[in-house]
Structures are given as structure tokens and as C-alpha cells.
C-alpha positions as CSV (number, residue, x, y, z in Angstrom):
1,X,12.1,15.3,-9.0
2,X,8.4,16.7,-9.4
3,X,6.1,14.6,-9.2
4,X,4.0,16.0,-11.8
5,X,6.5,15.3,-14.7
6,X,4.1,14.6,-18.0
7,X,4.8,11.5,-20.4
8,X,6.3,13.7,-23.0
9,X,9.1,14.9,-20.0
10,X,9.3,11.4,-19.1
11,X,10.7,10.7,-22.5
12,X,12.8,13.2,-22.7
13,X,14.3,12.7,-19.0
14,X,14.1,9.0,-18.7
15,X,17.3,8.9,-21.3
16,X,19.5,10.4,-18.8
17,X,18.4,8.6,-15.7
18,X,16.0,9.8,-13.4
19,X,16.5,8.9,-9.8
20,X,14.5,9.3,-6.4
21,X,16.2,11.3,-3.8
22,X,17.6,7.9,-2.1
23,X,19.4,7.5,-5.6
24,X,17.6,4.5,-6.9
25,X,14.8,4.3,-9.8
26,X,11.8,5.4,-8.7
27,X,10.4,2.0,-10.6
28,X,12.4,0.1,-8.5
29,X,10.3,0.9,-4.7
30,X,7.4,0.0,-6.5
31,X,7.9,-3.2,-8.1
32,X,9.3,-4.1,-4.7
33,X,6.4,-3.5,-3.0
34,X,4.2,-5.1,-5.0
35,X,6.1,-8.1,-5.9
36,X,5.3,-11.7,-5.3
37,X,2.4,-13.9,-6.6
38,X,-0.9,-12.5,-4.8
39,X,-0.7,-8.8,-4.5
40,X,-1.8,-7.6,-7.5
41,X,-4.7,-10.4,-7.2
42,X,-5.0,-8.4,-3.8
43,X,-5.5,-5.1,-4.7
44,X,-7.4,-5.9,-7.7
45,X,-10.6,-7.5,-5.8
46,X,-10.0,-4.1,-3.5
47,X,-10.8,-1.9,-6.2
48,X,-13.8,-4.1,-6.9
49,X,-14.7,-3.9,-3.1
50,X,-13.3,-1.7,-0.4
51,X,-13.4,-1.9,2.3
52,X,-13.5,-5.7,2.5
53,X,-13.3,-8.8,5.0
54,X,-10.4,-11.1,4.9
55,X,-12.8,-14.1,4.3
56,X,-14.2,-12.4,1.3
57,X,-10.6,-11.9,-0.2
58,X,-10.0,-15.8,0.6
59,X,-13.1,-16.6,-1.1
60,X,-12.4,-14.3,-4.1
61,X,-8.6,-15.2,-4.8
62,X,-8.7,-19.1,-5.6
63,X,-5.7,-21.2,-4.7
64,X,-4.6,-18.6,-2.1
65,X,-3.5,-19.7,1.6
66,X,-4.6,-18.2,4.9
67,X,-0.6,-17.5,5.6
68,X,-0.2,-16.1,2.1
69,X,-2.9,-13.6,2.4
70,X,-2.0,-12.6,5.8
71,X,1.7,-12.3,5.0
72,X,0.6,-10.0,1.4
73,X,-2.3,-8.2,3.3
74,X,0.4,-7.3,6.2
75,X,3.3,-6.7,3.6
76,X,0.6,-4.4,1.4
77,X,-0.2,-2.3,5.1
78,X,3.3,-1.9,6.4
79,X,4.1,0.2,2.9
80,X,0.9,2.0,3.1
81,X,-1.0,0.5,0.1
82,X,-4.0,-0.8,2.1
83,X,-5.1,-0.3,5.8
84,X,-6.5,-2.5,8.5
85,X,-9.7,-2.1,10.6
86,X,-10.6,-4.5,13.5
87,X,-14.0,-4.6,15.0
88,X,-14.1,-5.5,18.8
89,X,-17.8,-6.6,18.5
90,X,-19.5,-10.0,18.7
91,X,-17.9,-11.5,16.3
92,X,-14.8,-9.8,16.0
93,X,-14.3,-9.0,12.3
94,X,-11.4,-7.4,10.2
95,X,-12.0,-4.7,7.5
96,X,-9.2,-4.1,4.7
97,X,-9.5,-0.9,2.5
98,X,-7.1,1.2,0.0
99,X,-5.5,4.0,1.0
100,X,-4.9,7.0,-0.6
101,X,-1.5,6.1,-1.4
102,X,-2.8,3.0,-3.4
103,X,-5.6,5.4,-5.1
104,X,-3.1,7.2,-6.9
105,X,-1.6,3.8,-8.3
106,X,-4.8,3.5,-9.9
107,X,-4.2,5.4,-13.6
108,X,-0.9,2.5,-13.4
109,X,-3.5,-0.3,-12.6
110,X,-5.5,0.9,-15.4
111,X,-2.7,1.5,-18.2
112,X,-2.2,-2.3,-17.1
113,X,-5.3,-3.3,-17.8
114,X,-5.2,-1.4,-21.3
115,X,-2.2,-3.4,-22.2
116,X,-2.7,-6.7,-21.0
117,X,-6.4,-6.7,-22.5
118,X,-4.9,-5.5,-25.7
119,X,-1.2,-7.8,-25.7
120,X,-2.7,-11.1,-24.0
121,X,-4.8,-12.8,-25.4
């Protein structure tokens, strides 16, 4: 599958099924890794900041737990959307950026945007 397939291709394509080489949609790896309540949430106060601090990201996501964020933030690294720093200086302090992986979701974040700000009101 190439990777640089334009809409108009899409069209056309998507009506006989396009698969990734593991023979699944390639929607499917997505959605999965960015399911669940916070990671969207997540990622959208990293594009507004990156790198960032955990506590920042507590303070910015209301209603989200310690565990929650830990568990999404951990989730989000292990499929290579968002990587970890740790400082070994007094205090010890750990950083959270987006990769480049997670860059290139950024034109989906943004056609998103476009649609929620234009379909919810």
C-alpha cells in the first residue's frame, strides 16, 4: 500500500477494501491506539505544549487520575505516539513530548478539529 495514496485514490480504492500488510484496516491500528477516554485530551494539550511535565498535564486535563494518566501516557509511549524523558537532577522531573510518529497524525487531528467545530455545536 503506498503511503502517499491522495483522497481522490482513497475514494476510488476504499470501495474494494484496502488492507495493511497484516490484513486488517489500516483505520483499525489506529483507533486502537488511541482509544479510551483521555488520550486524545492527552495529545491535544501536547500539541499546545511539548515537551511537557506530567503535573502540568494533570493540572491541564480536569477530572483525570494520577493512574489514568500514567496508564494513557505509558500506553501512548509503548506505540510510539509520545516519548519519555526523566531528569536525574534535584528534583527529579519527567518530560513528555510527541514524536515524529504522532507529528504526522497531525493533518488527522486537524481535519478533526474542522469537523467537530463545524458539526458540534
Amino acid at each position: 500500500m503506498n503511503e502517499n495514496l491522495t483522497y481522490e485514490e482513497w475514494t476510488q480504492r476504499v470501495k474494494d477494501r484496502i488492507y495493511t500488510e497484516a490484513g486488517n484496516c489500516p483505520v483499525t491500528s489506529l483507533l486502537s491506539m488511541l482509544q479510551g477516554k483521555w488520550k486524545f485530551q492527552i495529545i491535544y494539550e501536547m500539541c499546545i505544549q511539548s515537551p511537557i511535565r506530567f503535573g502540568e498535564l494533570r493540572k491541564n486535563i480536569e477530572g483525570i487520575t494520577n493512574t489514568m494518566l500514567t496508564s494513557s501516557l505509558r500506553e501512548l509511549e509503548k506505540d510510539g505516539l509520545v516519548s519519555r524523558i526523566q531528569f536525574n537532577e534535584i528534583p527529579p522531573h519527567v518530560e513528555y513530548s510527541l514524536t515524529e510518529k504522532k507529528t504526522a497524525l497531525l493533518p488527522v487531528f486537524y481535519a478533526m478539529t474542522k469537523w467537530g467545530l463545524t458539526y458540534i455545536p
